[in-house]
C-alpha positions as CSV (number, residue, x, y, z in Angstrom):
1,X,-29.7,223.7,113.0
2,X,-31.7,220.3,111.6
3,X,-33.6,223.1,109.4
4,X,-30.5,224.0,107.5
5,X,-29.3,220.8,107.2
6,X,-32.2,219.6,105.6
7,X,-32.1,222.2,103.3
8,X,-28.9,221.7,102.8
9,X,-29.2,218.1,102.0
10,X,-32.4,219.1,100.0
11,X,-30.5,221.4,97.7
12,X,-27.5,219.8,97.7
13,X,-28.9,217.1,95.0
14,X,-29.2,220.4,93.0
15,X,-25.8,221.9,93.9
16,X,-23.7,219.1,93.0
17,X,-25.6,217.7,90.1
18,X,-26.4,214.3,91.0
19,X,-27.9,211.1,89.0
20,X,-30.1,209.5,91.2
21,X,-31.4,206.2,90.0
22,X,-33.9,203.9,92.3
23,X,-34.2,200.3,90.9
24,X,-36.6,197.7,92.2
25,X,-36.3,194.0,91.8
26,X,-39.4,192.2,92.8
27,X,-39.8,188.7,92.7
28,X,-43.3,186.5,92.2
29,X,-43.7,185.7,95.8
30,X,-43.2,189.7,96.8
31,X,-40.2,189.6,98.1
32,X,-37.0,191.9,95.9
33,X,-34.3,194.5,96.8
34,X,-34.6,198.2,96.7
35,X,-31.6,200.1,96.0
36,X,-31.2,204.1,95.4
37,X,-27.7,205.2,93.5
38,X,-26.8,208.8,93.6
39,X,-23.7,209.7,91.7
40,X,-22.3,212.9,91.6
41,X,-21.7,214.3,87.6
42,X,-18.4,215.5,87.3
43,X,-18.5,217.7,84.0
44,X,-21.6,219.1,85.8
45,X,-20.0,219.2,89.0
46,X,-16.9,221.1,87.6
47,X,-18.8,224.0,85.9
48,X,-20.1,224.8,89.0
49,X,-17.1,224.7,90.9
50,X,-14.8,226.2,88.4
51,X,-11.6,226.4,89.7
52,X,-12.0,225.4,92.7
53,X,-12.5,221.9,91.4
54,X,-9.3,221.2,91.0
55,X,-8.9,222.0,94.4
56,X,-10.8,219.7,96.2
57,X,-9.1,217.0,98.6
58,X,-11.8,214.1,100.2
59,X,-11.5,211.0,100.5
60,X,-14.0,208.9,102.5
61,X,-15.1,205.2,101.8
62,X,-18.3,203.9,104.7
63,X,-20.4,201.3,104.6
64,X,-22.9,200.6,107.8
65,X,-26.0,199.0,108.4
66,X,-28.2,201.6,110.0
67,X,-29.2,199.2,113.1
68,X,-25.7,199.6,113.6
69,X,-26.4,203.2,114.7
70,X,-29.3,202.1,117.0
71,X,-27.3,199.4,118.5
72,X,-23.9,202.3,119.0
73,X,-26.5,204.8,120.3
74,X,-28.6,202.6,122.4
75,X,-28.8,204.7,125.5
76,X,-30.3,207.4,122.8
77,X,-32.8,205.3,121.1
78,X,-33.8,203.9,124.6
79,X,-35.0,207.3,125.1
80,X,-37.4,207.5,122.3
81,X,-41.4,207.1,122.6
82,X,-42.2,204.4,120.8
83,X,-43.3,206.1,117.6
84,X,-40.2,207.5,116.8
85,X,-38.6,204.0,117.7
86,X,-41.1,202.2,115.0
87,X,-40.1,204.6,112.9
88,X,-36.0,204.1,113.1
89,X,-36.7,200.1,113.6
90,X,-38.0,200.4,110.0
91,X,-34.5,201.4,108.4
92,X,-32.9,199.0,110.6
93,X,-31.7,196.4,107.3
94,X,-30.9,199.4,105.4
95,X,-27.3,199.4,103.9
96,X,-25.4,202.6,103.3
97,X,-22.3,202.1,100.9
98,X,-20.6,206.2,100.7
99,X,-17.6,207.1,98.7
100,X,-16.1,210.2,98.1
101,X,-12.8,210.3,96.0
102,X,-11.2,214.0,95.0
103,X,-8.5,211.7,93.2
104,X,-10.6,209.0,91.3
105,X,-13.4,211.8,91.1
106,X,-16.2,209.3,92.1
107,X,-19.0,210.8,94.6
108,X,-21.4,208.2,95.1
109,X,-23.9,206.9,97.9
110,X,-25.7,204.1,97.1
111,X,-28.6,203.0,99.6
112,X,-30.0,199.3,99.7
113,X,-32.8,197.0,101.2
114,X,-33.8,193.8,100.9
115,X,-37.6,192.8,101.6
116,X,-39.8,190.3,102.2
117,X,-42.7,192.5,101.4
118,X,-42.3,195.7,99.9
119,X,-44.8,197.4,102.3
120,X,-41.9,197.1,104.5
121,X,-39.3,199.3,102.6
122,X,-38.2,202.4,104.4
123,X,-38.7,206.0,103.2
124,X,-35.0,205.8,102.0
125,X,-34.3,208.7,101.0
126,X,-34.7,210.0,104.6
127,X,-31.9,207.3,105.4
128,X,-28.8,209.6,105.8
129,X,-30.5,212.2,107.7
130,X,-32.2,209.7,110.0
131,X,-29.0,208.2,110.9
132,X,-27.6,211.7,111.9
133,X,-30.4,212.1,114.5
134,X,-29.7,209.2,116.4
135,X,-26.0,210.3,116.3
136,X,-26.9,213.5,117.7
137,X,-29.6,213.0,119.3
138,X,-31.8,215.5,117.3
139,X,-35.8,215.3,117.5
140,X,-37.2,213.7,115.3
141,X,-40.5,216.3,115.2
142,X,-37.8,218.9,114.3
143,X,-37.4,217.5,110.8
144,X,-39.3,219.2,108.2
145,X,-39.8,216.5,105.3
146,X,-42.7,217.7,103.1
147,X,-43.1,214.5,101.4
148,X,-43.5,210.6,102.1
149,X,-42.4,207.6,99.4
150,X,-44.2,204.5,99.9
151,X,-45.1,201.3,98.1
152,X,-47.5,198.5,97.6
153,X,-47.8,194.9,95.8
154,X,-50.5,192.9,95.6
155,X,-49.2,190.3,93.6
156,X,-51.0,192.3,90.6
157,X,-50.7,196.3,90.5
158,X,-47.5,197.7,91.8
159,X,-47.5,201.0,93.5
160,X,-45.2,204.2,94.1
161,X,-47.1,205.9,96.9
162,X,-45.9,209.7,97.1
163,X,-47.6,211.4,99.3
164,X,-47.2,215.6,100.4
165,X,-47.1,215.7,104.3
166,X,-46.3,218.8,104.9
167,X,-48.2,221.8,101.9
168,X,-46.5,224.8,104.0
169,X,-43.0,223.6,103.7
170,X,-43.9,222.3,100.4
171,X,-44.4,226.1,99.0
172,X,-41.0,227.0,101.0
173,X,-38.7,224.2,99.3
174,X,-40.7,225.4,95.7
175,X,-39.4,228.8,96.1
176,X,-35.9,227.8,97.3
177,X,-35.4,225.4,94.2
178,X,-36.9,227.8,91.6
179,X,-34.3,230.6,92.8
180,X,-31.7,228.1,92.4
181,X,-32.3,226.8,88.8
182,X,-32.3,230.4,87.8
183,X,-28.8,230.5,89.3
184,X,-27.7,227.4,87.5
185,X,-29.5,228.2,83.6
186,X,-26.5,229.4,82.5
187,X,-24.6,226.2,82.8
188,X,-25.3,222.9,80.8
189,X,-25.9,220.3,84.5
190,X,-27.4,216.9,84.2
191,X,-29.8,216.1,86.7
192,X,-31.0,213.1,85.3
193,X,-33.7,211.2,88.3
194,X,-34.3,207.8,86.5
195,X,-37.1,204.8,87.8
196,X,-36.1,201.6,86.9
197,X,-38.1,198.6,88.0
198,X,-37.9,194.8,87.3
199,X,-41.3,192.6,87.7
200,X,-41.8,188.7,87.8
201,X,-44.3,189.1,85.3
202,X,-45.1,191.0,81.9
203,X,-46.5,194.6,82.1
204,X,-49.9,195.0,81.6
205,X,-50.2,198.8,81.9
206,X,-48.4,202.0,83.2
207,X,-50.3,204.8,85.1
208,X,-47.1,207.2,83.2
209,X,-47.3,207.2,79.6
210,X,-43.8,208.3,79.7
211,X,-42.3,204.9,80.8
212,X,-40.2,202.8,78.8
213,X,-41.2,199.1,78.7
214,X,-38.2,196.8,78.1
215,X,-38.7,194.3,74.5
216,X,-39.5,191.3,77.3
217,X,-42.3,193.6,78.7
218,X,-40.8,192.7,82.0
219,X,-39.3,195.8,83.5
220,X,-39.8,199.4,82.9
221,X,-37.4,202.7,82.8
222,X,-38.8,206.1,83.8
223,X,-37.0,209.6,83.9
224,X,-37.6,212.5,85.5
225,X,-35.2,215.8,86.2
226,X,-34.5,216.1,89.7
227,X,-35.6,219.4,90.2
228,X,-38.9,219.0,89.1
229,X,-39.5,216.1,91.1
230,X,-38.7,218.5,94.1
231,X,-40.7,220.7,92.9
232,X,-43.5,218.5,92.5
233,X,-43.1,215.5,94.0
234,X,-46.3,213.5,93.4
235,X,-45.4,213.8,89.9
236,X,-43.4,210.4,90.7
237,X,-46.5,208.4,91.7
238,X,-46.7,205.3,89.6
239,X,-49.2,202.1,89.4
240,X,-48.0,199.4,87.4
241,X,-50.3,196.4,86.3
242,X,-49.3,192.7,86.0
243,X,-50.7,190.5,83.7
């Protein structure tokens, strides 16, 4: 059951067309906020859906803190070997704001963290799903991520740390998302998956040629298309250096 769910998750950024954007604020001292924004495209969303899109009736508005779910599911977590604990303790400041509106036409999750070092951030977009195991009680060795987002500061050179963890699932999820934007070519989606990043000090130099460095040289704007960073998601890595 967690497979399909995954890959229902994993597709479902396709399916409904979503904007993701990540921005980072990060402060001289190396502290900042993280925050990931995925908002559904309606005009997208609707050729997909056709008729049926007038048909739709949610309506859902959450916000938790995910040590929320740890502290609600104690007897659960208590369970754990301590890896998997470490693991969950990291995502315990995260903040998950989730509204879904049929009427206002508004699908958006928006996932936050605040840090004192940005070593500490959690692999965020694993947030949702993580929070659904400790409801359920699902093993965490069942999941089948094939990828890892990190980061690193050293007061200098800023680092997006993508990392494959998993080559075999990798080549499954590539086959899966190519069969699906052959599905979807005959329909004009945007899938837009947009970097944004603020610094404390001028840019220096970008590892991505692609990047777009603000007039104050202080923060920097990167897009990518969601489906190719599935497809290939080391294509993200990014090193940033401070003067």
């Amino acid at each position: 059951m967690k497979n399909k769910i995954y890959t229902f998750l994993l597709l479902g950024l396709l399916a409904t067309s979503c904007q993701v954007t990540e921005t980072i604020h990060l402060n001289e001292d190396g502290t900042g906020k993280i925050e990931i924004n995925e908002l559904r495209d309606e005009h997208s969303f609707m050729q997909l859906m056709g008729e049926n899109y007038s048909k739709e009736e949610v309506f859902r508005d959450t916000t938790y803190v995910f040590k929320d779910f740890i502290t609600k599911h104690s007897e659960t977590f208590s369970r754990l070997p301590a890896s998997e604990k470490a693991i969950f303790q990291k995502f315990a400041t995260v903040k998950v704001h989730i509204k879904k509106s049929s009427f206002e036409k508004e699908f958006r999750t928006t996932i936050s963290q605040n840090f004192n070092k940005i070593e500490e951030v959690a692999d965020l977009y694993k947030t949702e799903e993580y929070a659904d195991d400790i409801e359920n009680n699902y093993a965490l060795v069942a999941e089948e991520h094939y990828y890892s987002v990190n980061y690193a500061f050293n007061g200098s050179v800023f680092k997006r740390i993508v990392k494959i963890t998993d080559s075999v699932e990798l080549k499954k999820q590539q086959d899966k998302i190519e069969g699906y934007k052959t599905q979807v070519s005959k329909f004009k989606i945007t899938q837009p998956y947009v970097l944004k990043y603020h610094f404390p000090r001028k840019i220096k130099a970008v590892s991505n040629p692609k990047a777009k460095i603000s007039e104050d040289k202080k923060s920097l704007e990167l897009q990518f298309l969601i489906a190719d960073c599935l497809v290939n998601p080391e294509s993200t890595n990014l090193e940033v250096v401070l003067e």
